[in-house]
C-alpha positions as CSV (number, residue, x, y, z in Angstrom):
1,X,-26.4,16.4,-5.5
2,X,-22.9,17.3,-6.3
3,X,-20.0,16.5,-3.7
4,X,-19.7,20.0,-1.6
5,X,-16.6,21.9,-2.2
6,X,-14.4,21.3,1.1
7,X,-15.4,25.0,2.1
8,X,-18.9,24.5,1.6
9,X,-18.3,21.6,4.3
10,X,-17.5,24.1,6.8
11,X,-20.9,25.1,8.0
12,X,-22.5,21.5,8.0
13,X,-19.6,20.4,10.3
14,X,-20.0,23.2,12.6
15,X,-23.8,22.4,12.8
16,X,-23.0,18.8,14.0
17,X,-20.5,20.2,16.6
18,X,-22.7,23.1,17.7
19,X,-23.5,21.3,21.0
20,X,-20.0,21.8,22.5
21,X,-20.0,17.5,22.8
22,X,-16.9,15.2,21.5
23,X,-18.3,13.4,17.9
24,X,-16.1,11.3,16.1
25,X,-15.4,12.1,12.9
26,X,-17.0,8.6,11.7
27,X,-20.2,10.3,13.3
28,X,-19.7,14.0,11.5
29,X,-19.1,12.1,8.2
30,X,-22.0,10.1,8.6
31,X,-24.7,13.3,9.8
32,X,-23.5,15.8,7.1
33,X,-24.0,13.0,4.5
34,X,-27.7,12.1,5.7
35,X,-28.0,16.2,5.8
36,X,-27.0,17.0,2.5
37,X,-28.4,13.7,1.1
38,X,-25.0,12.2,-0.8
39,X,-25.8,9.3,-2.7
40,X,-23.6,6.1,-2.8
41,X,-22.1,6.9,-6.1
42,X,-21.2,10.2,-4.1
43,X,-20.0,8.6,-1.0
44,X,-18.0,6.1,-3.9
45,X,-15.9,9.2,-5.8
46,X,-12.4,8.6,-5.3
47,X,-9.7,10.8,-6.1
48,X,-7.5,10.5,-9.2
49,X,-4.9,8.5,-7.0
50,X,-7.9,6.1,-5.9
51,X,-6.5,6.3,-2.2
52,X,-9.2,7.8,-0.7
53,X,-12.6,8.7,-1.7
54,X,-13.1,12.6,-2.4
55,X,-15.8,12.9,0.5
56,X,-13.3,12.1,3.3
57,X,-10.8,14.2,1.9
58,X,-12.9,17.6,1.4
59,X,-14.6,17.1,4.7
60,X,-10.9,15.9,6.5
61,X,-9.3,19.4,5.0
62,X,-12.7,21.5,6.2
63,X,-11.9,19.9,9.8
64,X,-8.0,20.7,9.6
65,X,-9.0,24.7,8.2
66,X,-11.4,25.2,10.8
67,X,-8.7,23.7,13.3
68,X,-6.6,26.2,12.5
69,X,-8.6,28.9,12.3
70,X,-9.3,27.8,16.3
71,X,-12.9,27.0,15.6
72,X,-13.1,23.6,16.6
73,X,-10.2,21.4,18.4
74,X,-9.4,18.0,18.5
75,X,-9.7,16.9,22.3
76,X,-9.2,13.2,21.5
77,X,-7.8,10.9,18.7
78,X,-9.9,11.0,16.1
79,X,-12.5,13.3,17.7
80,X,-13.6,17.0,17.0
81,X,-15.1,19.7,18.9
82,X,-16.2,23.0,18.6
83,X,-14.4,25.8,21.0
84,X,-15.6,29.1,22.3
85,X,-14.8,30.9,19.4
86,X,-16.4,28.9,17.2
87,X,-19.5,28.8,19.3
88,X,-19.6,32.5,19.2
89,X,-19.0,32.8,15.2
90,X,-21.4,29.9,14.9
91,X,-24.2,32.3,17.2
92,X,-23.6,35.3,15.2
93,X,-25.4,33.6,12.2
94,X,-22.6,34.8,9.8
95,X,-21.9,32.6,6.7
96,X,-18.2,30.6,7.2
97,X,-16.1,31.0,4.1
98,X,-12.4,30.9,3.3
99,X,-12.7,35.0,2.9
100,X,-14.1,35.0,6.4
101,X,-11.5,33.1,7.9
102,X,-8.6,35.0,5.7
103,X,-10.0,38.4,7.1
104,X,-10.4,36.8,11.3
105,X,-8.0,34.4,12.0
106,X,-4.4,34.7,11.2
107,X,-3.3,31.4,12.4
108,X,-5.7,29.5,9.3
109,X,-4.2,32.8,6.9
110,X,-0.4,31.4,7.8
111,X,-1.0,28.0,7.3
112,X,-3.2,27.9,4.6
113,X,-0.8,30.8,2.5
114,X,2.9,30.1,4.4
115,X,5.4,32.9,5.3
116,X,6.7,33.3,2.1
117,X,3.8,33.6,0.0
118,X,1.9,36.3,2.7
119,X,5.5,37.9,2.2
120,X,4.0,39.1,-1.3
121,X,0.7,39.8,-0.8
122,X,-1.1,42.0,1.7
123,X,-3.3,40.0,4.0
124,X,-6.0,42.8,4.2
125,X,-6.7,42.7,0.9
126,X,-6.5,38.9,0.0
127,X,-10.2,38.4,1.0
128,X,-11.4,40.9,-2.1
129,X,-8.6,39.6,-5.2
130,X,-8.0,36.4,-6.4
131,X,-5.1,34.5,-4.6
132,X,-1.7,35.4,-6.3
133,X,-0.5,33.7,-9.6
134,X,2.0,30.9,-9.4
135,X,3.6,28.3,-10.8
136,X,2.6,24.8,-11.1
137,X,6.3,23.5,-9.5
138,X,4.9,26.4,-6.6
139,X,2.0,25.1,-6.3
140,X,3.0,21.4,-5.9
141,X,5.9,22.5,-3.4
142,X,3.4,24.2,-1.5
143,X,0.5,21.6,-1.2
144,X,3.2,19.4,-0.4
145,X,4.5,21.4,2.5
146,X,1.0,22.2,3.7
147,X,-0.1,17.9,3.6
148,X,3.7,17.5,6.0
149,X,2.2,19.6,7.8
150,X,-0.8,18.4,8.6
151,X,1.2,15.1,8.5
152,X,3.3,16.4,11.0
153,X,0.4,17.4,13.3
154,X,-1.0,13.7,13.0
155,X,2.3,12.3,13.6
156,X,2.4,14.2,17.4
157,X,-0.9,13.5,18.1
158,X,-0.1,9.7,17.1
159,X,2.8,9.5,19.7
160,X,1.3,11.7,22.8
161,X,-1.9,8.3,22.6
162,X,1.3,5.9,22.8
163,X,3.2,5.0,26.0
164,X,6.3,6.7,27.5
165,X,8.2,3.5,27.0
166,X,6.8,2.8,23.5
167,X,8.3,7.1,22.7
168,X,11.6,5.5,24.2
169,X,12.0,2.9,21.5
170,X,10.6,5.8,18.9
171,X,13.8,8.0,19.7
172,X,16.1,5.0,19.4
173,X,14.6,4.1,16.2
174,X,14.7,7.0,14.7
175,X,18.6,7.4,15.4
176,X,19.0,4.2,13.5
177,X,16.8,5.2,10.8
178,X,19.4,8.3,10.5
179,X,22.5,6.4,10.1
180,X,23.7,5.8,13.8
181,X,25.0,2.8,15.1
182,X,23.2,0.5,17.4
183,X,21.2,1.9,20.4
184,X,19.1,0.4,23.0
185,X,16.6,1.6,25.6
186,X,17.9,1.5,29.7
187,X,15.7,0.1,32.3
188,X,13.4,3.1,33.7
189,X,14.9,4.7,36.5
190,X,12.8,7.6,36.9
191,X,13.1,11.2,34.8
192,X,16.1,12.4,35.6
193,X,17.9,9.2,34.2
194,X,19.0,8.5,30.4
195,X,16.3,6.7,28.9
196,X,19.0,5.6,25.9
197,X,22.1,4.8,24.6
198,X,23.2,5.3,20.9
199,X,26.5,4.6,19.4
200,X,27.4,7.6,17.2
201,X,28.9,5.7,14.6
202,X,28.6,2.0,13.2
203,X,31.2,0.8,14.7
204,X,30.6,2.6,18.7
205,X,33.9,4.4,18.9
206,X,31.6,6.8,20.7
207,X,28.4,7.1,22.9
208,X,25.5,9.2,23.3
209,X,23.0,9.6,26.1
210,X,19.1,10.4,25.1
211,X,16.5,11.7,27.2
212,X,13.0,11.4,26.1
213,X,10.1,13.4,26.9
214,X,6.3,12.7,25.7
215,X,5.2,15.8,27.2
216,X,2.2,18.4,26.0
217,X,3.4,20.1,22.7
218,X,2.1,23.2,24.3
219,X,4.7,22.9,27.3
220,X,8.2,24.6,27.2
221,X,11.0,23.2,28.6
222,X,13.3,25.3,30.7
223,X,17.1,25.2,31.3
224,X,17.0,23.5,34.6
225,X,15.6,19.8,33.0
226,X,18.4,20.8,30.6
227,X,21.1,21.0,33.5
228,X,19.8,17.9,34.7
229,X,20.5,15.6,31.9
230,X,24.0,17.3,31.9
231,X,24.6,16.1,35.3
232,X,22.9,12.4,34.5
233,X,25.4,12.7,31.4
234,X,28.5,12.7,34.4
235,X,27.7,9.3,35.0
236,X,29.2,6.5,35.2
237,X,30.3,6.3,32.8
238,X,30.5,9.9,31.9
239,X,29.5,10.5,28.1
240,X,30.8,13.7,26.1
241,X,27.5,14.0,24.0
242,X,24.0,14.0,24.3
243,X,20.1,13.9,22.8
244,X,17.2,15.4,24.7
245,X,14.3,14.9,22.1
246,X,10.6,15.9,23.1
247,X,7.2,16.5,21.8
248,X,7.3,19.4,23.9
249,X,9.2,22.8,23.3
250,X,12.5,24.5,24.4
251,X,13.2,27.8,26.2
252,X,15.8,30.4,25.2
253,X,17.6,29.3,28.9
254,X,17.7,26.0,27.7
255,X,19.0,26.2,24.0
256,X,21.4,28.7,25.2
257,X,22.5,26.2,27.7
258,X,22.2,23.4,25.4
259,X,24.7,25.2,23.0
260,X,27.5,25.5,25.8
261,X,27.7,21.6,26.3
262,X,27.1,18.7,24.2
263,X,23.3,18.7,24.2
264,X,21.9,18.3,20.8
265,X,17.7,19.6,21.5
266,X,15.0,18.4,19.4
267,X,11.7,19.8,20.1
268,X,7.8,17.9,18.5
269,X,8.4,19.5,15.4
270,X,11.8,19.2,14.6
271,X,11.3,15.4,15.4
272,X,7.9,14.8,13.3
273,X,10.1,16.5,10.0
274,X,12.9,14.0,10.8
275,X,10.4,11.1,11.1
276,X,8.9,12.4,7.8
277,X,12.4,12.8,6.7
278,X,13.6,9.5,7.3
279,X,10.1,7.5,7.0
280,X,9.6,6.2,10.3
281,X,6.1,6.0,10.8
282,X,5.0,6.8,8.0
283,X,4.6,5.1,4.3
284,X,4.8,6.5,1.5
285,X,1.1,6.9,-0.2
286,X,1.7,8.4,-3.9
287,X,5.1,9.2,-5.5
288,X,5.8,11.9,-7.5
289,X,8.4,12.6,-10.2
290,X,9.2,15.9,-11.7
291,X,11.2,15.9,-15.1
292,X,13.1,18.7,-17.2
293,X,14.4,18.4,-20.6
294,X,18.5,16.3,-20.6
295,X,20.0,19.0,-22.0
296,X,22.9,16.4,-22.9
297,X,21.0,14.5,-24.9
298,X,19.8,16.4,-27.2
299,X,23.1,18.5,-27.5
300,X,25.2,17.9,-30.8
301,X,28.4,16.0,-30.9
């Protein structure tokens, strides 16, 4: 048979997940194959860049939609399983389509669409009209924002399965990888010390403490963890400037308090765009180049 389209995936995977148990996604890939009966040239299709073959990529984007749709979560690395919700919708016996999910679940509407396209169309009415036209440079910006995305969402998960001291060295690397001088990690000494040291420039005219935090993406950070890097910050020595980087999230209290010192915040996703950003754990898997006419050439002399 023909490769399903990724939303025709969506049932199949929800089958496999339907009793509420952790399956790797090895397994799922393996059981909705033997289900739907893919044969090796099937399983073989790869996609025009010949990176990956187009099985894993429908079924990886069915997984991510119905992620975001809170049907299924991903309790472990490389592991799926269904949630309440999903158990319900699954129980009701309706059909799961993209129209479906447009019309239930806001959160899969936002990320599949973005702000600014939703701007423009109403959301009640997307599931019974054809998606708004665009154009192709809109369309490429916006499949490439919605793969950093889901790049970004990888990147988090891949840090919160490393270890404290191994999201240390991260921080420190990725101040480097911006342009700062030379950094290092300080022995641990418990959370409220400075976990490390970066010169601001090349040449360390200047110093600034970090303080790094693996913590729960889900978990907000308050102002007084804020006031206590301040103090840490009094030394000795006693630095003018410093980095408080987290997976986590920030308060109001603590940006607000943040903004009164020298405390520069940077929450999980600020810090997966700047590792995107600056390509630290990450490579680079296809490039593209977008050209427009050289007006200068072809102009007269």
């Amino acid at each position: 048979m023909a490769l399903p389209k990724y939303y025709e995936l969506y049932m199949p995977l929800m089958e496999v997940l339907k009793d509420g148990e952790e399956h790797t996604k090895r397994e799922i890939k393996s059981v909705i194959a033997d289900r739907l009966h893919l044969s090796t040239e099937d399983m073989k299709e790869k996609l025009a860049s010949g990176k990956q073959t187009v099985y894993d990529n429908r079924i990886g984007w069915a997984g991510t939609y119905l992620k975001k749709a809170g049907l299924i979560a991903a309790p472990r690395r490389a592991c799926l399983q269904i949630t309440d919700e999903g158990k319900r919708l699954l129980g009701s016996g309706v059909m799961i389509t993209d129209r479906l999910l447009v019309e239930k679940y806001p959160d899969f509407v936002l990320f599949k669409y973005g702000k600014r396209r939703l701007a423009a169309v109403d959301v009640q009415t997307m599931s019974d009209a054809q998606e708004p036209l665009e154009t192709p440079q809109e369309t490429l910006e916006r499949v490439f924002t919605v793969i950093n995305d889901q790049l970004a969402d990888d990147l988090l998960a891949e840090i919160l399965n490393q270890s404290a001291a191994f999201f240390e060295n991260l921080v420190v690397d990725l101040m480097k990888a911006m342009g700062y001088g030379d950094g290092f990690v300080t022995k641990a000494s418990g959370d409220d010390g400075i976990d490390g040291v970066i010169h601001e420039d090349k040449l360390g005219f200047s110093l600034i403490y970090i303080q790094a935090k693996r913590w729960n993406p889900e978990t907000t950070i308050g102002k007084p963890e804020i006031q206590k890097f301040a103090g840490a910050m009094m030394g000795p020595p006693r630095i003018e400037k410093g980095l408080f980087i987290t997976t986590a999230k920030f308060s109001q209290g603590a940006k607000a308090f943040a903004d009164a010192q020298h405390i520069i915040l940077v929450d999980g996703k600020m810090l997966t765009e700047l590792m995107i950003e600056y390509g630290l754990g990450v490579s680079a898997q296809k490039t593209y180049c977008i050209k427009r006419i050289d007006s200068d050439y072809f102009a007269e002399s």
